[in-house]
TORDRENNU-426506 format. One record per residue (C-alpha): x, y, z; residue in three letters. Coordinates in steps of 0.5 Angstrom, whole numbers, padded with zeros to 4 digits, always signed. Example, Ala and Ser with C-alpha at 12.3 -4.5 7.8 and 13.67 -1.06 7.14 Angstrom:
BEGIN
+0025-0009+0016ala +0027-0002+0014ser 
***
This chain:
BEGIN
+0005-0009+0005unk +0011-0011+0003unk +0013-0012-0004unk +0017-0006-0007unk +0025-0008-0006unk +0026+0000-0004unk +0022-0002+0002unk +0024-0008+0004unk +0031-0007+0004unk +0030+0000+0007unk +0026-0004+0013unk +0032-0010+0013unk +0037-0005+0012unk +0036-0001+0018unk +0035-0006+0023unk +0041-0010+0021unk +0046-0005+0018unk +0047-0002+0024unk +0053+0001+0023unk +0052+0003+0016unk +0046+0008+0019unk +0046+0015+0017unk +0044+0018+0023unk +0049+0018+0027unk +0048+0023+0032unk +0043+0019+0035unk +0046+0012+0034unk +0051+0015+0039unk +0045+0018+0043unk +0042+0012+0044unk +0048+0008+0047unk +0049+0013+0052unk +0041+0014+0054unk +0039+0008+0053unk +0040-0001+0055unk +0039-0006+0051unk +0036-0014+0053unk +0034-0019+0049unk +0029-0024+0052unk +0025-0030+0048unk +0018-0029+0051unk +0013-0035+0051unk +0007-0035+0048unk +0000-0039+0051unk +0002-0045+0046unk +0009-0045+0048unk +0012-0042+0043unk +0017-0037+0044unk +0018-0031+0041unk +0025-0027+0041unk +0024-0019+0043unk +0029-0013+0044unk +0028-0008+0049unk +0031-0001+0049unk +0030+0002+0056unk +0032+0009+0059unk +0038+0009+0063unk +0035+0014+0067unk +0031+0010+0072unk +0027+0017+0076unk +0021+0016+0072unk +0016+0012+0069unk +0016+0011+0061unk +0010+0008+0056unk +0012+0001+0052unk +0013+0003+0044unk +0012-0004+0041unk +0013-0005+0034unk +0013-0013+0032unk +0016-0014+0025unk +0017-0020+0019unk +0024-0016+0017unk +0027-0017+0023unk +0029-0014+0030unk +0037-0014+0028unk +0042-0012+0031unk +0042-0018+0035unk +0047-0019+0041unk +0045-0014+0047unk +0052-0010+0046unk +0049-0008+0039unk +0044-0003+0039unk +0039+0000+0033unk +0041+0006+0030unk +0035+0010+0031unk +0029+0008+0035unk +0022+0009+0034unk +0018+0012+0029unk +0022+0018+0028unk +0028+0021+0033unk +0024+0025+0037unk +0021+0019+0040unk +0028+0016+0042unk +0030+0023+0046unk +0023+0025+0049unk +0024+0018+0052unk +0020+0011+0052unk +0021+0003+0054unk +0021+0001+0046unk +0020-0006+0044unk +0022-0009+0037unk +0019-0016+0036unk +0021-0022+0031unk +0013-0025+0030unk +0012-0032+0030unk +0014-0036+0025unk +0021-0030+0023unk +0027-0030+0024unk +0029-0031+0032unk +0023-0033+0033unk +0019-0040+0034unk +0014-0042+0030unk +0012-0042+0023unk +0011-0037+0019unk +0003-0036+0015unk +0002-0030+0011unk -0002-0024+0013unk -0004-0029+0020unk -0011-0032+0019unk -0015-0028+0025unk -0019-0033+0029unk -0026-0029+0032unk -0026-0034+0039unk -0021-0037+0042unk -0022-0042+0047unk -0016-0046+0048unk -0009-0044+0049unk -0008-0047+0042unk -0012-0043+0038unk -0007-0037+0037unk -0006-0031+0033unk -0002-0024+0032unk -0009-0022+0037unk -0007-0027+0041unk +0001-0025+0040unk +0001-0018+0042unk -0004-0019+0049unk +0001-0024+0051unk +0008-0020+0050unk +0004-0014+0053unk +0002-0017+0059unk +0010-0020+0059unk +0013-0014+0058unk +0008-0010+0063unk +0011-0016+0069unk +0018-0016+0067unk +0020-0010+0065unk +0021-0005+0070unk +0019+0002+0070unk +0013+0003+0065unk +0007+0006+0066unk +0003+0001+0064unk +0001+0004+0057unk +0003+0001+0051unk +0003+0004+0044unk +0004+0000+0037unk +0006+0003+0032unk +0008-0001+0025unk +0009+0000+0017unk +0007-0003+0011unk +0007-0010+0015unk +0009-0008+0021unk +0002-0004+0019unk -0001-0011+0019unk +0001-0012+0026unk -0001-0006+0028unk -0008-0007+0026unk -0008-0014+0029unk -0005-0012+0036unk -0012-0008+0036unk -0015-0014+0036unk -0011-0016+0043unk -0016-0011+0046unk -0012-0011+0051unk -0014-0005+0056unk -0007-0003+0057unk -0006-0002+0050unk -0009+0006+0049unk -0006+0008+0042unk -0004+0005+0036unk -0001+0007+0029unk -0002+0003+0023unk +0001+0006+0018unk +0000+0003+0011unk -0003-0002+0014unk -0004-0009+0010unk -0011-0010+0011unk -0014-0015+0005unk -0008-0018+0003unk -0012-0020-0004unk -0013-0013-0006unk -0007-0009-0003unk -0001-0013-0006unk -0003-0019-0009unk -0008-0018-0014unk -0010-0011-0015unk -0018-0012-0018unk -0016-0020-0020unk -0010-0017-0024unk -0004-0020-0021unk +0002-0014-0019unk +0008-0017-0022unk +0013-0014-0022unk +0012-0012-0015unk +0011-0019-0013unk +0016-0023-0017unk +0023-0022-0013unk +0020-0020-0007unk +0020-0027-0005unk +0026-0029-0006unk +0029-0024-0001unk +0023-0024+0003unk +0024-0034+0005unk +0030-0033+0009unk +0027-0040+0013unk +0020-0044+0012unk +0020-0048+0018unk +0020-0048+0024unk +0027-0047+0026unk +0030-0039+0028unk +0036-0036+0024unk +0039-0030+0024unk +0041-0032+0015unk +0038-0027+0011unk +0036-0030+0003unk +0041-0029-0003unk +0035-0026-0007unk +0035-0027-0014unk +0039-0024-0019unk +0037-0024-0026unk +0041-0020-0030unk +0038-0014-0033unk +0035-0008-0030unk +0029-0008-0037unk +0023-0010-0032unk +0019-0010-0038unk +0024-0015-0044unk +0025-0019-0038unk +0017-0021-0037unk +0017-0022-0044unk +0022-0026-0045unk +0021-0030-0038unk +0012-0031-0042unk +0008-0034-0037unk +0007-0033-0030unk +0008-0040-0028unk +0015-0040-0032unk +0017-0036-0025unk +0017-0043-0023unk +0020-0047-0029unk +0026-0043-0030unk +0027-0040-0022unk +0023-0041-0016unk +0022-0049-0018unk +0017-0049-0013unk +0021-0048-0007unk +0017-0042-0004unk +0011-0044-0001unk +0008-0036-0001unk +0009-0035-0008unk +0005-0042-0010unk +0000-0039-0006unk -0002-0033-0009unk -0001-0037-0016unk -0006-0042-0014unk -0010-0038-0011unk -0012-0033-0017unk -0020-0032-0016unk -0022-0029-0007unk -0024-0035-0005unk -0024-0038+0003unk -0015-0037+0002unk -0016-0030+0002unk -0022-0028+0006unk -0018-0031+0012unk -0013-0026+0011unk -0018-0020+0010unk -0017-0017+0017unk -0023-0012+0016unk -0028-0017+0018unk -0025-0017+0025unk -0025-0009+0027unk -0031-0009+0031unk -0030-0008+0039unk -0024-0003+0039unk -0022+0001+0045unk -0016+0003+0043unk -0015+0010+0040unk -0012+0010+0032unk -0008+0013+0028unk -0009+0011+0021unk -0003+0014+0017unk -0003+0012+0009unk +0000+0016+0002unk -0004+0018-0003unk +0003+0015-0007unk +0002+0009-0004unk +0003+0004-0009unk +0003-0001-0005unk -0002-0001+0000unk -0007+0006-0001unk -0012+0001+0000unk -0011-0001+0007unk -0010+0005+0010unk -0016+0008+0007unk -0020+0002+0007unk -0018+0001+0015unk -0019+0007+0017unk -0027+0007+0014unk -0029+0000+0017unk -0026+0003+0024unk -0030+0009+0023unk -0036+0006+0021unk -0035-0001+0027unk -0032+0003+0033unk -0037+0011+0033unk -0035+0011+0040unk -0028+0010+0039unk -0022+0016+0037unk -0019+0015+0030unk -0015+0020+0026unk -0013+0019+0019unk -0007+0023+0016unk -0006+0022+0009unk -0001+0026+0006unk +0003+0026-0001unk +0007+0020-0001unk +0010+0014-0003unk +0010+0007+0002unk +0013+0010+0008unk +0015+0016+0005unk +0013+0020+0012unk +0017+0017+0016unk +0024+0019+0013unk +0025+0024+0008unk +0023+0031+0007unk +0017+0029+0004unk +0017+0036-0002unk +0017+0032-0008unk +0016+0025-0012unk +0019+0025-0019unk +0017+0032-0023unk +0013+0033-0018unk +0013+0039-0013unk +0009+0039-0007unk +0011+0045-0005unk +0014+0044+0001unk +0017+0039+0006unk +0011+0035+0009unk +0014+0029+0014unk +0017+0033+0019unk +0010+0036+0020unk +0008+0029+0020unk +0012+0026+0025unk +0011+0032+0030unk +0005+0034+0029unk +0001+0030+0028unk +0005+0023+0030unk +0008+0024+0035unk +0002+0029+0038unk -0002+0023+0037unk +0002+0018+0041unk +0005+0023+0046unk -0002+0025+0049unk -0005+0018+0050unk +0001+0015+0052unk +0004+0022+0057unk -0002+0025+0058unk +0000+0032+0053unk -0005+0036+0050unk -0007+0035+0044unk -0010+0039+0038unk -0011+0035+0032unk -0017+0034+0027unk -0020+0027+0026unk -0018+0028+0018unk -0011+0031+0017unk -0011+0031+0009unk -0005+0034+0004unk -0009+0037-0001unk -0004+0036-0008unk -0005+0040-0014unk -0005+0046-0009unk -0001+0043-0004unk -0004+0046+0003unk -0006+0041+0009unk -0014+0040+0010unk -0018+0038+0016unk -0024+0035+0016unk -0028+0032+0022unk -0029+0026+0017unk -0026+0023+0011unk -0029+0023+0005unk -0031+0031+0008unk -0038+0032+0007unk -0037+0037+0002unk -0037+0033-0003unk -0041+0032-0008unk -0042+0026-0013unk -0042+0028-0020unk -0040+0024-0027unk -0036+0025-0031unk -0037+0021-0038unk -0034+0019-0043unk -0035+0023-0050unk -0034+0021-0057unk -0028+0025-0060unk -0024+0023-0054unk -0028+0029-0050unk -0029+0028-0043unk -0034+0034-0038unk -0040+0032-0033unk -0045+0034-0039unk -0048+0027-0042unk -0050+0027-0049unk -0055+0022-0052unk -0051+0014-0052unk -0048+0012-0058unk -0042+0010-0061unk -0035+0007-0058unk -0028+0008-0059unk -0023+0001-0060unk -0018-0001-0060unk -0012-0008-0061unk -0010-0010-0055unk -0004-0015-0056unk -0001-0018-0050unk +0005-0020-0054unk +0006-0012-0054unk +0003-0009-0048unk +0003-0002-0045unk +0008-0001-0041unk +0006+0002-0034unk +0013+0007-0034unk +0017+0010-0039unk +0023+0008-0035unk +0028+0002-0035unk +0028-0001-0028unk +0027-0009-0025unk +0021-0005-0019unk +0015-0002-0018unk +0018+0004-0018unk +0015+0009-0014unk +0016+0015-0019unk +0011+0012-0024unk +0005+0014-0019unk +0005+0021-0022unk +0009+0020-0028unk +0008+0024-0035unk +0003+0019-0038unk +0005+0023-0045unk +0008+0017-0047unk +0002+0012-0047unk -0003+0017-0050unk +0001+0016-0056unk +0000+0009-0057unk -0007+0006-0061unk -0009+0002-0055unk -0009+0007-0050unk -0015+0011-0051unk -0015+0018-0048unk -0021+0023-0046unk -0020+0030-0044unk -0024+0037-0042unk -0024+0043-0045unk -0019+0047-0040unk -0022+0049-0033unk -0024+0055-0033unk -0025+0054-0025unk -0022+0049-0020unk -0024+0042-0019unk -0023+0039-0013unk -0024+0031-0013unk -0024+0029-0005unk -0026+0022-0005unk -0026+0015-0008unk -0027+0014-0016unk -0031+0008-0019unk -0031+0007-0026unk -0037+0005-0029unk -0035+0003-0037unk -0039-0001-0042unk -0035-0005-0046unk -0034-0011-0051unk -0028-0015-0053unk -0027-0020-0059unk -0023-0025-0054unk -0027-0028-0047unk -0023-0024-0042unk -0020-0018-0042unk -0016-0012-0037unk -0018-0005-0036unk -0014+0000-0034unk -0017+0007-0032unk -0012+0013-0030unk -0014+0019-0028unk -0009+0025-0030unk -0008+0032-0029unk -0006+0036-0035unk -0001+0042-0035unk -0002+0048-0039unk +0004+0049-0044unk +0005+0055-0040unk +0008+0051-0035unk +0015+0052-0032unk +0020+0047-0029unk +0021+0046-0022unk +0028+0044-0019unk +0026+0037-0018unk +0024+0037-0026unk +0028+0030-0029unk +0033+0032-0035unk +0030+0033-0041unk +0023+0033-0038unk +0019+0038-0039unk +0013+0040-0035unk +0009+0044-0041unk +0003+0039-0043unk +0005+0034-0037unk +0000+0028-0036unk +0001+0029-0028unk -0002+0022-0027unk -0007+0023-0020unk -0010+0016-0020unk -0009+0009-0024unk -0013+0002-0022unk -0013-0004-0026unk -0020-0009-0027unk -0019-0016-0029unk -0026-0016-0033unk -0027-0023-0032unk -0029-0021-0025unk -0033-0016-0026unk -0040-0020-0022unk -0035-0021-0016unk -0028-0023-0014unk -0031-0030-0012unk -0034-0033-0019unk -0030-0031-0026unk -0034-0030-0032unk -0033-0031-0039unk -0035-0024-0043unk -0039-0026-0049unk -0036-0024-0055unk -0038-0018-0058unk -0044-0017-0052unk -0044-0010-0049unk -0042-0011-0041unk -0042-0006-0036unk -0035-0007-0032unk -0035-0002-0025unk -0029-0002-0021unk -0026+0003-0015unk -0020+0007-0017unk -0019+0008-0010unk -0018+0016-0006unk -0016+0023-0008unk -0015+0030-0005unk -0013+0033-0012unk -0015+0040-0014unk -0014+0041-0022unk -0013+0048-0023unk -0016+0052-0027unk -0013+0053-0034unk -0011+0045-0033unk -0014+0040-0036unk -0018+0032-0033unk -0016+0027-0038unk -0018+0020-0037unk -0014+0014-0040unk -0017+0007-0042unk -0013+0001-0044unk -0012-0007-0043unk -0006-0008-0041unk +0000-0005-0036unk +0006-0008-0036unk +0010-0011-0032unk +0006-0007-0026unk +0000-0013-0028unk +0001-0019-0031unk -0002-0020-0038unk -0008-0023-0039unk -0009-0028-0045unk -0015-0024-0047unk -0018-0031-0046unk -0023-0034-0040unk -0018-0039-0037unk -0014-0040-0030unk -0008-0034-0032unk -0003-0037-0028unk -0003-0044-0031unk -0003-0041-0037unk +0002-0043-0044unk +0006-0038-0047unk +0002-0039-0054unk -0004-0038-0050unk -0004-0030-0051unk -0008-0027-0056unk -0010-0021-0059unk -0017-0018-0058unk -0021-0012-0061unk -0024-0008-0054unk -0030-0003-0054unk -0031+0002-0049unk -0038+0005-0051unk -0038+0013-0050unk -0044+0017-0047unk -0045+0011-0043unk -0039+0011-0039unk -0036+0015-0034unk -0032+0016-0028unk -0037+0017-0022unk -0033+0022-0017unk -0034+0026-0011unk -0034+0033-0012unk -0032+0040-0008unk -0033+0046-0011unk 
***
């Protein structure tokens, strides 16, 4: 959604920093073609939300309204000073559209007060019963009144949360609105950023916050928040030294910010959360979509696959596109897309994005042009080639297991059950999620060299023999583990690696003292509270020593392992700071005490346990 600085600042910096833009060929461009008004517009309940509209000078013809409603702000505000770039890439602002930015209820220059991922109500039957639906289909029907020149069509577009307004700006089913983008969409706030399987995202939530709670009333402002400076760039001595999460509040919040207290409060998905699954609502959808997500996507990999599936499945009659390419969150909209890290994607990926598929997308349902693209435009890693399907997973794929072996063996032959490797898990020393020193989820942990994990007794590390063909994986992955542990709760952490052969050679984005020979490229990774094994809603306790199947989804991959490559499985217990240390103990992990964490012994039964993945051949 939201909680990576990177993005956040990215976001905040571009609406505000005007004059500090690195595009300035079309910051001048802009104000020369484009005229820039303010308006607050009034909402069924009263409430009045602030919108800048960039319109066209040439006044000759017609232009459709591109809309982004934002929490990071429209800034510049001030009719005289103008965004340096406009809609979701350049080609947008000299092809020609009314484009419209708005502060959402409860942000910024907007009336209101602010509810996190908006709760979205199914009727409406007063003027008081409002949501971002209702918030959208109330400016367009302003917008398509007062601003002269549209031709009645409106097209929405957003990322990360924006990507949430976007999603809810279907549910205005207005009939003007014929296209919309949600990109990296929010779409369960409980399993996008908050908690990922009931483990807490840690170091992508703590600090966000404090950037994020500008205002908590109802009051508008243009003040932006100090953010929190804690000294150190080592994320992972800092959470050490700082203990349990709810010292967050004892030594730096003090229970000031009410967001942070609700996801602390809120561990398990009870009705706090279920409000804030906008999935539940993507049934009646007329509006044509494009879905857009990265396979790198730290952040929300779940919306935008998860979107697109229940628009699918709910809406058969109604156009939607899915793109996914090899990026980090919002990585398509900037950049060349070729790399991440270590990592060569062969070529740049995001013009080809923006043009040709983003911009097709929203040109033909909103001019009129043809259009010639597939339902399901996938970039392929390992091969680094785009694929199209006509559905996403592709039909092509076949489901296969892959067990887990005794002798750190892993092959899609099972062999007769028995036996388990173990392993001291001690969340005073916890695995740490990437060998680099920083404060942030950085993005680059995605496909980091996991060399320095399997070196460590608490991670358990299963490999192939080398492929001697490719293997395609194209789809979602479930683990499917048996376990043990000595304590009452315990974490597990899958992730799937793609392993180089020692013939491997660098490429130009390869890191200093890095070496691609034997890298552990990691592909996927998810984390499982185990004490939510049974459902997200009710936790239970493990019984010491008792065997316990633990089934979870690492989410979609597009990757090819070639052949003379091999497939490595890692298993452990903790990943730190990325999730927050579990006690190893059943108790609420939020009020926990700092003397509360415990070592524990945990098992992970070989021959029994496997990954279940979906295979082309």
């Amino acid at each position: 959604m939201k909680k990576t600085l990177f993005i956040c600042l990215w976001l905040v910096v571009t609406a505000i920093s005007v004059y500090a833009q690195t595009s300035p060929p079309d910051a001048e461009y802009i104000k020369a073609n484009y005229q820039k008004y303010e308006y607050q517009i009034p909402m069924r309940d009263g409430k009045k939300l602030f919108t800048s509209v960039y319109v066209p000078k040439d006044q000759s013809k017609k232009y459709p309204i591109m809309m982004d409603r934002t929490p990071y702000s429209v800034a510049p505000y001030g009719t005289d000073l103008y965004k340096g770039s406009l809609g979701p890439s350049s080609v947008f602002a000299h092809d020609g559209f009314i484009f419209v930015y708005q502060d959402v209820r409860g942000r910024w220059m907007s009336e209101g007060i602010y509810e996190e991922m908006t709760p979205e109500k199914e009727v409406h039957k007063t003027k008081n019963d409002v949501d971002e639906g209702t918030d959208t289909y109330d400016t367009i029907n302003w917008l398509l009144k007062k601003i002269p020149n549209n031709n009645g069509k409106v097209g929405v577009w957003g990322i990360s949360y924006p990507g949430f307004y976007t999603t809810t700006a279907l549910l205005s089913r207005h009939p003007a609105l014929v296209a919309a983008s949600p990109q990296a969409p929010i779409a369960d706030l409980y399993r996008d950023d908050a908690f990922h399987n009931g483990a807490f995202m840690l170091v992508a939530n703590f600090g966000f916050y404090s950037f994020f709670t500008n205002r908590q009333d109802d009051k508008p402002t243009q003040r932006r928040a100090p953010g929190l400076n804690v000294g150190t760039e080592d994320g992972y001595d800092f959470f050490l030294k700082m203990g349990s999460v709810k010292n967050t509040n004892d030594k730096f919040y003090k229970d000031t910010i009410r967001l942070w207290n609700e996801m602390l409060d809120h561990p398990n998905y009870d009705q706090h959360w279920k409000d804030r699954n906008v999935l539940t609502h993507l049934h009646n959808i007329k509006t044509a979509v494009l879905v857009t997500g990265g396979w790198y996507d730290a952040e929300d990999l779940y919306g935008a696959i998860n979107t697109y599936k229940t628009l699918v499945k709910e809406n058969p009659k109604t156009p939607v596109y899915f793109a996914m390419g090899p990026w980090v969150h919002g990585g398509w909209s900037r950049g060349d897309g070729d790399h991440l890290g270590d990592v060569d994607f062969g070529a740049p990926t995001g013009p080809f994005y923006r043009e040709k598929i983003e911009f097709a997308f929203f040109s033909h349902y909103l001019k009129g042009t043809d259009l010639n693209l597939a339902p399901v435009s996938v970039f392929e890693t390992g091969t680094n080639q785009w694929k199209n399907y006509n559905t996403w997973p592709a039909k092509e794929a076949a489901e296969k297991n892959l067990y887990l072996l005794p002798g750190g063996k892993l092959s899609f032959d099972s062999v007769p059950e028995g036996g388990f490797d173990e392993f001291v898990s001690d969340p005073n020393k916890p695995v740490p999620f990437t060998n680099d020193i920083t404060m942030d989820m950085k993005r680059e942990y995605m496909t980091g060299d996991q060399r320095f994990a399997a070196r460590r007794p608490d991670v358990l590390t299963y490999q192939t023999d080398v492929l001697d063909k490719d293997i395609t994986i194209a789809g979602n992955i479930w683990a499917n583990l048996k376990v043990s542990t000595t304590g009452t709760d315990a974490d597990w952490v899958v992730k799937v690696i793609d392993v180089y052969p020692d013939s491997a050679k660098n490429n130009k984005w390869t890191g200093k003292e890095v070496y691609l020979s034997g890298y552990q490229q990691m592909v996927r990774s998810e984390a499982m509270r185990g004490k939510f094994r049974n459902g997200f809603d009710k936790p239970e306790p493990f019984v010491p020593g008792q065997v316990s199947p633990v089934n979870f989804e690492l989410q979609d991959i597009l990757h090819t392992f070639k052949k003379g490559h091999r497939l490595m499985v890692q298993v452990q217990s903790t990943w730190f700071p990325l999730t927050d240390r579990n006690t190893q103990q059943f108790q609420d992990i939020m009020k926990a005490k700092d003397t509360d964490f415990k070592k524990a012994t945990n098992r992970v039964y070989t021959g029994s346990s496997f990954l279940k993945v979906r295979v082309i051949e």
